[in-house]
VEXZA-125093 format. One record per residue (C-alpha): y, x negated, z; residue number from 0. Coordinates in nm, 2 decimals, padded with zeros to 4 digits. Last residue first. Layout:
# residues N
(node (Y X Z) NUM)
...
END
This chain:
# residues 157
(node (02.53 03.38 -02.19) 156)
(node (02.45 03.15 -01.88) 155)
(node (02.41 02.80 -02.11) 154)
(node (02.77 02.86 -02.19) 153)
(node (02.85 02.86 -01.87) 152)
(node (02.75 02.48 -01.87) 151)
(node (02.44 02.30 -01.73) 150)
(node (02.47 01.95 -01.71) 149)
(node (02.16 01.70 -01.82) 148)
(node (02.25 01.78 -02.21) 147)
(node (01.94 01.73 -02.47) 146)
(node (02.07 02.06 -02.61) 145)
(node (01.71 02.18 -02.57) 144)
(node (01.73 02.03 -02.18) 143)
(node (02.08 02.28 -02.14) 142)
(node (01.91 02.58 -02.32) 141)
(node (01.64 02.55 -02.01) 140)
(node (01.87 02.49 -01.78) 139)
(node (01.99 02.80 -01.86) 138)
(node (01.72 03.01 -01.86) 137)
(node (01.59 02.88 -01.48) 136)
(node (01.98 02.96 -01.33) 135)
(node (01.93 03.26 -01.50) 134)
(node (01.59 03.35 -01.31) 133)
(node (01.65 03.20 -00.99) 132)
(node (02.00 03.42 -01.00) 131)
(node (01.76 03.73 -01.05) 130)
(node (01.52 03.63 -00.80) 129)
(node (01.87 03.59 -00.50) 128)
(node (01.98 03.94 -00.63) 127)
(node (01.59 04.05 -00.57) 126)
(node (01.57 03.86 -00.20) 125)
(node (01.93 04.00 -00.11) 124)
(node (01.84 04.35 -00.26) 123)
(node (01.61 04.33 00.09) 122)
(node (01.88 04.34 00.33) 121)
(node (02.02 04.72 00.27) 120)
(node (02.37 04.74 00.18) 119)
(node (02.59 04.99 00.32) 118)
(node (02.84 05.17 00.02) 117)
(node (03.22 05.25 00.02) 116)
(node (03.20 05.20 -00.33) 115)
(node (03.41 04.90 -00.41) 114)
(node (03.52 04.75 -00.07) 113)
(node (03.18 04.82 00.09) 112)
(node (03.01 04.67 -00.25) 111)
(node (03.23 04.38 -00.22) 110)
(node (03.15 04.33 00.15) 109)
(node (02.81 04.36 00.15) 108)
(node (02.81 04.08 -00.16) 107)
(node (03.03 03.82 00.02) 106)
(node (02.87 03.92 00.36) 105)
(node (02.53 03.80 00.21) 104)
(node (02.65 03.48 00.07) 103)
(node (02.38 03.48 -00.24) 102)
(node (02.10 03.23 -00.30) 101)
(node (01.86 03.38 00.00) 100)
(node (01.61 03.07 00.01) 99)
(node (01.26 03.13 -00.11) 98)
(node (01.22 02.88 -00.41) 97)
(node (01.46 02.63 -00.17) 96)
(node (01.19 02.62 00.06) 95)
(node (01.04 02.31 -00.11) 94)
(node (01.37 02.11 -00.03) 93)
(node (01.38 02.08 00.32) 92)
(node (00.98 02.02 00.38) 91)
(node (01.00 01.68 00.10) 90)
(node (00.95 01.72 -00.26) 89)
(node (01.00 01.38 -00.45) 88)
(node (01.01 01.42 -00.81) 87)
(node (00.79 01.22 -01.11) 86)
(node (00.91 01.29 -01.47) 85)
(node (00.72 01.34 -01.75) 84)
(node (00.83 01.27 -02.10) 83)
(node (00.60 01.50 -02.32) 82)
(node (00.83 01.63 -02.57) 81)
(node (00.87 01.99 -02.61) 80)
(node (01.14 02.02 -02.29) 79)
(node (01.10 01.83 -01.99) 78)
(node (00.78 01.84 -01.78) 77)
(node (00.84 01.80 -01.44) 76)
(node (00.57 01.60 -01.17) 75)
(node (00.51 01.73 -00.85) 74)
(node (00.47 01.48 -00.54) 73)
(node (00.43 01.64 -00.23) 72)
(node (00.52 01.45 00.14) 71)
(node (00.42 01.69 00.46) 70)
(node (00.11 01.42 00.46) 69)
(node (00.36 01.14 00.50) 68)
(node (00.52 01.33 00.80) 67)
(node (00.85 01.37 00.76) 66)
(node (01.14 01.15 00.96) 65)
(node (01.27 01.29 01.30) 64)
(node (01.61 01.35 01.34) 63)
(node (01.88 01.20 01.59) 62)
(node (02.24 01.36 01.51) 61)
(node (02.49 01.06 01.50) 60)
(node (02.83 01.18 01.55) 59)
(node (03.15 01.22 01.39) 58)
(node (03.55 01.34 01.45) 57)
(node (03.79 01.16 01.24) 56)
(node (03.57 01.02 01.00) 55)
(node (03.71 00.69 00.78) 54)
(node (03.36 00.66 00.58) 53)
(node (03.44 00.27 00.58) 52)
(node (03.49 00.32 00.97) 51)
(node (03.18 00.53 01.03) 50)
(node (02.98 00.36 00.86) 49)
(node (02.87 00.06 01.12) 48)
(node (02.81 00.31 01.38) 47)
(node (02.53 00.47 01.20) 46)
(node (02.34 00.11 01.14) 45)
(node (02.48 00.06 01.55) 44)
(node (02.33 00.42 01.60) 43)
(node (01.97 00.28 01.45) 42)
(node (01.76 00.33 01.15) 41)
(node (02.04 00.49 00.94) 40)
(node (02.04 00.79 00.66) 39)
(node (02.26 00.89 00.42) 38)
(node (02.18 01.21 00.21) 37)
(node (02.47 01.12 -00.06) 36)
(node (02.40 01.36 -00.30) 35)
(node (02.19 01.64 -00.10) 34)
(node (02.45 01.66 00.18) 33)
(node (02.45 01.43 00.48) 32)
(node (02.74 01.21 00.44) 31)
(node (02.98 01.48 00.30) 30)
(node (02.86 01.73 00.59) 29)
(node (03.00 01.51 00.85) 28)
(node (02.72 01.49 01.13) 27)
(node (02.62 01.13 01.02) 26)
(node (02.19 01.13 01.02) 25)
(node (02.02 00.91 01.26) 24)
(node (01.66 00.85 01.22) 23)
(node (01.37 00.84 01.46) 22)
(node (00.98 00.86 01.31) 21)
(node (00.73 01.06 01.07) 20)
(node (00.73 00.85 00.79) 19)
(node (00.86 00.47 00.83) 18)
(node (01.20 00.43 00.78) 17)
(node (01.27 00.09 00.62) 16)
(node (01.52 -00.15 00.67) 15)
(node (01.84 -00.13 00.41) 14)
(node (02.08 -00.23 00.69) 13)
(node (02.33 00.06 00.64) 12)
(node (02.21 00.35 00.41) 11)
(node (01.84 00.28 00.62) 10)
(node (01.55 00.31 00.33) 9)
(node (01.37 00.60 00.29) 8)
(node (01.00 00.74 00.34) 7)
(node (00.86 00.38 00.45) 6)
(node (00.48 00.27 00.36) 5)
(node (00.50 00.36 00.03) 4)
(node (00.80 00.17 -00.08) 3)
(node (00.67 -00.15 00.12) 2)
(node (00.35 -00.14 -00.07) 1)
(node (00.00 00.00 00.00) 0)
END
């Protein structure tokens, strides 16, 4: 097994290893922890190191627990005609995405309140959330025929 099998990320600070299923330190700002940047540090001195370049006003280190390597699915993505596959990480976080609500319920309760004087029942959530799923799905799907990696509102039409 090598070193990037053994480890399930690498520290954003020091660049040491995280093994699976052990203490890390994520940066409570939301811009440090969100999907893009997804920092992570071994230690609070590797957290404490970033917090000046980051320039934070307010932050703390929030203590996690690294996945389990069995937790850890590997699916592979098959783009377009050709047969270029692609290898993804899934980790616990990101699987549940397929079953996440994808609308901000009190948006849409609120609109249809203000528009129709109407109570909303809970479950249209789950369909209005399949829907979106489904559109979002088509246009990717015209963006990877144009050979384009950014989906555009033209892909939604």
């Amino acid at each position: 097994m090598n070193q990037e099998e053994s480890n399930w990320r690498e520290c954003s600070s020091c660049k040491k290893g995280i093994a699976y299923n052990t203490k890390y330190y994520e940066c409570s700002v939301s811009t440090c922890n969100g999907f893009r940047t997804g920092y992570v540090f071994c230690s609070v001195p590797c957290w404490e190191r970033h917090v000046p370049g980051a320039k934070h006003r307010d932050a703390s280190a929030i203590e996690k627990m690294s996945p389990k390597k069995e937790n850890i699915q590997v699916r592979r993505i098959v783009a377009g005609a050709a047969s270029t596959h692609t290898t993804s990480v899934v980790t616990g976080a990101q699987k549940n995405v397929d079953n996440e609500i994808l609308v901000v319920v009190s948006k849409v309760k609120a609109y249809i309140k203000s528009q129709a004087d109407m109570n909303v029942s809970d479950e249209i959530m789950e369909t209005l959330s399949t829907r979106i799923r489904f559109f979002c799905d088509e246009a990717i799907k015209k963006a990877r025929s144009d050979g384009r990696k950014t989906v555009l509102d033209r892909d939604m039409r």
